[in-house]
N, C-alpha and C positions, 0 to 999 in steps of 0.2 A: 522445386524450381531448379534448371540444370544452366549454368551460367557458369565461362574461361574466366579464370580469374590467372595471373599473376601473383607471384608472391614474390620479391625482391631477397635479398641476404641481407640477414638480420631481420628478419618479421616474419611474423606467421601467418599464416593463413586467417588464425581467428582476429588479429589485427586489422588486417585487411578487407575482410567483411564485418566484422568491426564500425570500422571508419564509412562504411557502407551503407549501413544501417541493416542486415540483414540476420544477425546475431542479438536476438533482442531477450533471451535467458540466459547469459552467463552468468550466475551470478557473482561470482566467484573473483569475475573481473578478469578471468584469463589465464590463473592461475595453474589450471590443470588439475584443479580437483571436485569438482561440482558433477563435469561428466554431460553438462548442461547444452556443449557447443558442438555436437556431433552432427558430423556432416558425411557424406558420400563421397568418397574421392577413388576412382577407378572402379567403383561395386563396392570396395568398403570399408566400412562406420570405422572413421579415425574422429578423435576430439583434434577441432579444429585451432585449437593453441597447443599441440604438440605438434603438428606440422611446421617446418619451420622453411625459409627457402635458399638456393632459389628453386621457385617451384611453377612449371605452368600446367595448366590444363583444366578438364572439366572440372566441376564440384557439382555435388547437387544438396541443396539447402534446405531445409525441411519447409513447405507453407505453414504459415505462421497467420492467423487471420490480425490484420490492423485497425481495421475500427469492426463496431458493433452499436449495436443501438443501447440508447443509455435510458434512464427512468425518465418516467413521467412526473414533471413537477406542478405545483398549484399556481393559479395565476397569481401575480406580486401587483403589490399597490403602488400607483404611478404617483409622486409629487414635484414630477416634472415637467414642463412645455416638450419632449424631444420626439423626434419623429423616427421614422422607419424602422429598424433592427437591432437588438444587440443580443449581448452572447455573456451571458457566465459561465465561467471557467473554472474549472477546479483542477489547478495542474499537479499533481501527485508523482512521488516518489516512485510509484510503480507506474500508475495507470494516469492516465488524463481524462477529464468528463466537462463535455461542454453542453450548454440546453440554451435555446435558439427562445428570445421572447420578440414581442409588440412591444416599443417604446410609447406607444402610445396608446393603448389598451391594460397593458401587463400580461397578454395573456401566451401561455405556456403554448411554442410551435413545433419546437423536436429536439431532440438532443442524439449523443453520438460518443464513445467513447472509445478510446485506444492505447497501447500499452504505448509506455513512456522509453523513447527509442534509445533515451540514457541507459537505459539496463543493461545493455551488450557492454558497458565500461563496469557495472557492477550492481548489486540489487541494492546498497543500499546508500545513503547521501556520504559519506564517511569514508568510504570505499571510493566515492567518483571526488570527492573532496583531493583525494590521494593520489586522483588519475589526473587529474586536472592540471596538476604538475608540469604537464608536458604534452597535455590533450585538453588544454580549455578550450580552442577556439571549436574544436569537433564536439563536444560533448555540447557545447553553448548551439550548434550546427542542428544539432539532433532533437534538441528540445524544439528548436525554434520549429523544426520541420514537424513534430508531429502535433504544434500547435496549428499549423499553416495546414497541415492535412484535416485534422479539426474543422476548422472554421469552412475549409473549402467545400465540406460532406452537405452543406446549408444550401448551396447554389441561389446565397442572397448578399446583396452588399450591405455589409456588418458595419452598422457607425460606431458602436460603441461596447467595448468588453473590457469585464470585472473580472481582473484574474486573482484568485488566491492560492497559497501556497506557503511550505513551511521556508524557514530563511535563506537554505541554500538553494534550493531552485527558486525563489525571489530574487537571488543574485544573480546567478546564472543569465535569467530572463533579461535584468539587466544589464546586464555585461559588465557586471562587479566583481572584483575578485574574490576567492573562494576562501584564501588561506588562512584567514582569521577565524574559522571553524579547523583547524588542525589540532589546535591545544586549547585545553583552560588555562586562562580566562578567555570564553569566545570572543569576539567580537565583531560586529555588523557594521558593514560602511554604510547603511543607510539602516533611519531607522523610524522615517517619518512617509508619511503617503507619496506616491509618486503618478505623474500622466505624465503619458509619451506617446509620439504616435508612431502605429505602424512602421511608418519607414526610420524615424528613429531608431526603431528595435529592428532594423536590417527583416524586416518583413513583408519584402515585395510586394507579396500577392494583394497586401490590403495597407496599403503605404497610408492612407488619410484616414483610417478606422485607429479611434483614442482609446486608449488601454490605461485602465485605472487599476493602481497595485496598490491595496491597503497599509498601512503600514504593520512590520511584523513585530511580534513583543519583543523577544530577548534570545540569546541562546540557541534551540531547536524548535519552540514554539513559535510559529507562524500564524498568519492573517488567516488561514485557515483553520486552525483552531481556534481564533476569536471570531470566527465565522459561528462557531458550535454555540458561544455565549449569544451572540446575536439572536439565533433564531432564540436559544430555547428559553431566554429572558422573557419570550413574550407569555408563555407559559407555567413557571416554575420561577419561582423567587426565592429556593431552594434543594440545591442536588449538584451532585455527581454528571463527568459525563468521561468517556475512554471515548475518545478516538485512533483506534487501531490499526494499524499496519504497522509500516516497516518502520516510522519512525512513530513510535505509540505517542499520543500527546493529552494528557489527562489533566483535567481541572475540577477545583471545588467553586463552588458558587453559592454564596448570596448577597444583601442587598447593601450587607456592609464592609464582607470580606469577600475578597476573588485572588485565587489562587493558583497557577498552570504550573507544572512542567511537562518533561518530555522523557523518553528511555527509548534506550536502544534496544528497539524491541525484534530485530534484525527480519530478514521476510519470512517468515515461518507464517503470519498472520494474512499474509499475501499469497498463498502456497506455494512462493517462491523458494526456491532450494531443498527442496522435501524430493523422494525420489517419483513419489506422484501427484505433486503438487502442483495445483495451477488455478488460477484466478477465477473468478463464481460465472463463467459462460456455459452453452451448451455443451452437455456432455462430462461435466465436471460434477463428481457426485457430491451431495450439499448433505445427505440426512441418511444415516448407517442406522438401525436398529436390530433388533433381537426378536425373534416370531416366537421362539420356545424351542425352535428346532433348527435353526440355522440363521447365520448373518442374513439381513435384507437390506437395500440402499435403495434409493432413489437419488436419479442426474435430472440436472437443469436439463429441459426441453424433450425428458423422457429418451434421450440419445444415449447410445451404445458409451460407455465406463471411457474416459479420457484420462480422469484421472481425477485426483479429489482436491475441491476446496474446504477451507480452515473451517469453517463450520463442522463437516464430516471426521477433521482430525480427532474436533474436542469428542464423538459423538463417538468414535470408533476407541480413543485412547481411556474413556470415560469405559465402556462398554468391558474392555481387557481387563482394567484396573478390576472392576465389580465381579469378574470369574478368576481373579486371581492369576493372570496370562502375565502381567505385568507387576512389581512390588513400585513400595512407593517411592523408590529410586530411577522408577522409569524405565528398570531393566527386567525382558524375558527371564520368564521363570519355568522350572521342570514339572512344577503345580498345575498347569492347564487343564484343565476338562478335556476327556480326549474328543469330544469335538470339536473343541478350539485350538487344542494343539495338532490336529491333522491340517490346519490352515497355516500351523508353524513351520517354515523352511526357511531356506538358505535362499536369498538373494541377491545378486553382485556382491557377493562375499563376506555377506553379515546376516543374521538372523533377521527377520523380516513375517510379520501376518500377511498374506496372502487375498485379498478380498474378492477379488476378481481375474480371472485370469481362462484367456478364449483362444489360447496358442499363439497370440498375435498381439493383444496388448494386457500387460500385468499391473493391476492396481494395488498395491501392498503399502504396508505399514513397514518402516526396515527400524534398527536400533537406532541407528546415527537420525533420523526423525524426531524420532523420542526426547532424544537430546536436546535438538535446536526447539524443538519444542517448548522445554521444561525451563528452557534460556529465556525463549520467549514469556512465558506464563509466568516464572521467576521477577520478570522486571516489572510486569502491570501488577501483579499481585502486591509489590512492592511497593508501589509506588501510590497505589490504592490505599494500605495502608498505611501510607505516613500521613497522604490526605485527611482520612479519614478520622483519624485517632483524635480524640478529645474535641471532634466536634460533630455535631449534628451534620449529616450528610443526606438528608431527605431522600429524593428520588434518584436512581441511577442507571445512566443512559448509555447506551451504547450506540455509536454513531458510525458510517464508514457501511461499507458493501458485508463487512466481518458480521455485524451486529443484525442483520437482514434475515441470517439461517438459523445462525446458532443457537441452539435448545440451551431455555435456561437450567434445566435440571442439568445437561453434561456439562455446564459454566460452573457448574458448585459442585458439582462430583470431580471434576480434574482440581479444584480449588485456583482457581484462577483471581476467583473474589473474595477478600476476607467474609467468614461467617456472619459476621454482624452485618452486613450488608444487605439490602431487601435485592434478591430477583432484578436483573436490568430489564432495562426496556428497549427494544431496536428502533431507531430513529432515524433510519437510512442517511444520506449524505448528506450534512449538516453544514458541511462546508460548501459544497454546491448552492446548497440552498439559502446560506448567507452571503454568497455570492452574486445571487439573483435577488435578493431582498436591497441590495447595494445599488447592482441594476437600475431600477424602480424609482431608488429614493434618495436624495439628496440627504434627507435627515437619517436615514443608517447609515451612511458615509461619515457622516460627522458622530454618529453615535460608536464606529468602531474605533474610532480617535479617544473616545472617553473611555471605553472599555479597556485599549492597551494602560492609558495611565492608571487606570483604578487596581488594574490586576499584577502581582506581585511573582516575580518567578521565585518557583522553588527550586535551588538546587543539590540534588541528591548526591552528586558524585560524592562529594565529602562528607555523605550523614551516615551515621552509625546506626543512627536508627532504620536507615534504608538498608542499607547493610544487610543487620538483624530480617528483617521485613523477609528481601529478595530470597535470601535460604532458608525461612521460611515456603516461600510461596515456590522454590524449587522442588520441592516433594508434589506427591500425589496423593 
């Protein structure tokens, strides 16, 4: 996309598209070290927060696709009089998923999903926490727009939508202030269920459509992950469940104890910030294996290598580990098989595997991956087992777009899950889908009200035994 932009003295270019909406991976937040906002200016690739102005003229912007189609859910049971449409929503730290039902059938009509236009402020809640400072009313601008793009993909008039979501975009949504997630001890200006309508929430397009926001627990656990309790209560009255991404949210479950917290499990689990990283659509390779004679992959929708999703990291970093490419510090090693180190090179300036590469787009593994990786893997591992430890953890589930690919055997080869653990199970979007069970029913409404009080937050910042756990679970 080739569009005059202005740039004023004192702002940058990535500022300014930015504020735009049109920078939707930096993750970095503008920093100038991600490498994420590169953009075209005269013929050429400058990072567009080192630009600084005043500056006029072309740019040209990479396309970025914004919505996609989302899953297909089961029809939900109605215990209400309502008519026409509504919409569960699952608004997410990276990504947004909405699915279109009958208020008066329950039955399942489309859904739609898109990347969450706060990213260009940073990838993850902490980072826009920070931004917010001096950029609430745009970042609160950007949600709202890519809920309003959402809803508008329907071409129905939407009476009623279930939004869930972890605490800091719950506030946002609300036009709450954010700065009581700055420091521990967090705190939440609201903390109980809320309805508002459309225009309420400065949402034009659909000014008379009632938007119901569950209440969130504590902390960084959100109605979204008491959405996970919801559904899988009706199944299991004992287990585990990880819901994954950027902000990871893990709970224990059963019928007399309920237990959540959350880690900073930054976007690594998102394929955000990785140097081939990117979220589980067309073209993003999901499943890396080993033939006996050479790496093999497979991409979502059989499309030419984009780049890879977090399922493929564990599959590829799993894969190294077992030929000795990698030790269990996560760092290249001089020990490769030399068929695996003829794939070892130098890229953007660090040691890097090489997976794919067609003169024109290079799929690699680089060091600094490894890393956020092992950050990543460090904090669920952790936090898995302090869950875990001295009780009975039944079944364990992995919920979120993450849990969808991921080969159990490369889930226990990178050690992501303590040993004792049985095998997860993928459970796709648990939150979407207690979102839609909300929808439907007046009595899960009320039933997500008794789960917030029943369930107890756990907090790790200050346990030693988490501690202990996390360096642990940072080896390989």
């Amino acid at each position: 996309m080739k569009l005059t932009v202005e740039v004023p003295k004192g702002k940058t270019l990535y500022q300014v598209l930015r504020d735009r909406g049109l920078i939707r991976s930096a993750y970095c937040g503008g920093r100038g070290i991600c490498g994420k906002c590169i953009v075209k200016v005269e013929g050429r690739e400058e990072p567009s927060c080192l630009l600084f102005g005043p500056f006029k003229g072309e740019v040209e912007v990479p396309d970025q696709e914004l919505v996609r189609k989302g899953e297909k859910l089961p029809q939900i049971p109605v215990d209400e009089n309502l008519k026409g449409f509504g919409v569960a929503l699952d608004v997410g730290t990276t990504g947004v998923e909405a699915a279109l039902f009958s208020l008066e059938t329950g039955e399942f009509l489309d859904s739609y999903k898109a990347v969450n236009l706060q990213t260009s402020f940073g990838a993850d809640v902490v980072t826009r926490v920070e931004q917010s400072r001096e950029n609430y009313q745009t970042l609160r601008e950007l949600l709202l727009q890519t809920v309003e793009l959402l809803l508008k993909q329907f071409g129905r008039e939407v009476s009623f939508v279930v939004a869930v979501s972890n605490p800091v975009i719950h506030h946002f949504m609300l036009n709450l202030p954010v700065k009581g997630f700055e420091r521990y001890p967090f705190n939440l200006e609201v903390e109980e269920e809320v309805y508002l309508t459309g225009r309420e929430l400065s949402l034009d397009s659909f000014p008379d459509t009632l938007f119901y926001f569950p209440p969130p627990l504590k902390n960084f656990v959100g109605s979204d992950f008491l959405s996970n309790f919801l559904v899988l209560e009706e199944r299991s009255e004992n287990f585990l469940v990880a819901d994954l991404g950027t902000n990871a949210e893990i709970g224990y479950y059963t019928l007399n104890e309920k237990l959540a917290t959350s880690v900073p499990a930054g976007p690594a689990f998102e394929g955000v910030g990785l140097f081939s990283g990117m979220a589980a659509s067309p073209g993003a390779v999901y499943k890396v294996f080993f033939d006996g004679r050479s790496f093999r992959f497979l991409t979502i929708g059989g499309e030419k290598p984009k780049g890879m999703c977090a399922s493929a990291y564990f599959d590829l970093i799993y894969l190294l580990k077992s030929f000795r490419a990698i030790n269990r510090e996560g760092t290249f090693t001089p020990n490769a098989p030399s068929l695996i180190s003829q794939q070892i090179r130098e890229v953007n300036g660090e040691k890097a595997f090489v997976l794919y590469d067609d003169g024109e787009t290079v799929v690699a593994l680089t060091q600094s991956d490894i890393r956020k990786f092992l950050l990543a893997k460090g904090a669920v591992f952790g936090a898995l087992k302090v869950l875990s430890e001295s009780r009975d953890g039944g079944e364990l589930f992995f919920s979120g777009a993450f849990g969808s690919h991921v080969d159990p055997r490369s889930v226990r080869g990178v050690k992501l899950i303590p040993e004792e653990l049985p095998p997860p199970r993928a459970v796709g979007n648990l939150a979407l889908r207690g979102a839609s069970l909300m929808l439907g029913g007046r009595e899960k409404r009320r039933r997500i009200k008794e789960l917030k009080s029943e369930t107890q937050v756990l907090e790790l910042a200050t346990s030693k035994e988490f501690e202990r756990a996390y360096l642990e679970g940072m080896e390989l």
